[in-house]
N, C-alpha and C positions, 0 to 999 in steps of 0.2 A: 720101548727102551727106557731105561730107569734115567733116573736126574743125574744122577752122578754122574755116569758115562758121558753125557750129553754136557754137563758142565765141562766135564773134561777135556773133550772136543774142540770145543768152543774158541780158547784161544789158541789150540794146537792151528785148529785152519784158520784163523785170524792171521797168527802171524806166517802160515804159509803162502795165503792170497797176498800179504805186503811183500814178503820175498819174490814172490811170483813177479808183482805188480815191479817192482824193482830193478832186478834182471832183464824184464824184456826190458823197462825204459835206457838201460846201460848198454844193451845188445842192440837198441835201433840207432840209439847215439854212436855206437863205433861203425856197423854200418850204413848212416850216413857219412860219416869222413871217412871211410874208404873207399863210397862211390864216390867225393871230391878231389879224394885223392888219384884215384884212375882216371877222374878228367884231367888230369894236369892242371888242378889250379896251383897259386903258388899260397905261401904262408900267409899274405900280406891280403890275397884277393878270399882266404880261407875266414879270417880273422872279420874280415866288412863284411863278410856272407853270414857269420855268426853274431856279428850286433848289430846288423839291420833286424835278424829273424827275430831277439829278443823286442819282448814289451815293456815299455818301461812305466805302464801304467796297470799292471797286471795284481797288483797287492790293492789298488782304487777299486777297480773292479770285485775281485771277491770280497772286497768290505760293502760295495752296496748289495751285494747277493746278499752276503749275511745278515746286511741290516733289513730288507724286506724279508727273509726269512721269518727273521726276528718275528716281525709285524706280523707278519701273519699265523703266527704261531700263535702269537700272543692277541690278536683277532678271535681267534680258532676256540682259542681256550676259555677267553673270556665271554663268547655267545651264550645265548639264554640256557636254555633246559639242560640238564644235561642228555638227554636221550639224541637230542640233534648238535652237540659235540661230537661226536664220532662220527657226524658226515661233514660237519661248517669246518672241522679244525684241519684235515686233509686238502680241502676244497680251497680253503682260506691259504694252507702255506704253497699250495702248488698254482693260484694264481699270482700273489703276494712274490712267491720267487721269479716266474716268469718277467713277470711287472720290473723286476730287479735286472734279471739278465737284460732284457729289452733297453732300460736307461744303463746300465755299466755298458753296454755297445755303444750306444748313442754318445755319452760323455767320453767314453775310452778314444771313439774315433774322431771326437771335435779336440779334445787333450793332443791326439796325435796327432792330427795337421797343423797346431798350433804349434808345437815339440818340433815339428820338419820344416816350417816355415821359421821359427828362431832358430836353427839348426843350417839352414840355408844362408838364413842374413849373415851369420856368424862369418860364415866360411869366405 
């Protein structure tokens, strides 16, 4: 296939997969509140069932992903030779990330028993 065509491509199904991606998430959101709605909850019991589900530590979390990202990219990049970059800088961001998700869990779920126990005392 020539470059052209292929450039051409390219952000055609970009922004088809975000449309895609889009759609279902607006189409699972209505059908979850219409299966709430056909249990008969009321407005009030609709409304606590949508700000317990939210997190309110969720932008903390995807900043330490990014920042061990980061690291490890920048690990990756900076190892010796270049011949054994194209296996250290892979190896480097997809442990470097894991490392990341494993502490935003850990912090996200010590942040939120701290967030429900002030959250308690208040009440």
């Amino acid at each position: 296939m020539h470059e052209e065509v292929v450039a051409v491509f390219i952000p055609i199904v970009m922004f088809l997969i975000i449309g895609l991606i889009w759609v279902t998430a607006i189409y699972y959101k209505s059908r979850e509140r219409q299966m709430l709605i056909e249990k008969g909850l009321s407005a009030e019991d609709m409304k606590k069932f949508f700000e317990q589900k939210r997190d309110p530590f969720w932008l903390m979390k995807v900043g330490i992903i990014c920042i061990f990202f980061g690291i490890g990219l920048g690990i990756g990049l900076m190892s010796g030779a270049e011949e054994t970059r194209e296996v250290v800088t892979p190896t480097s961001i997809f442990i470097f990330t894991g490392i990341g998700f494993v502490i935003s869990n850990i912090y996200g779920n010590k942040m939120r028993r701290n967030y429900d126990l002030e959250k308690k005392a208040g009440n």
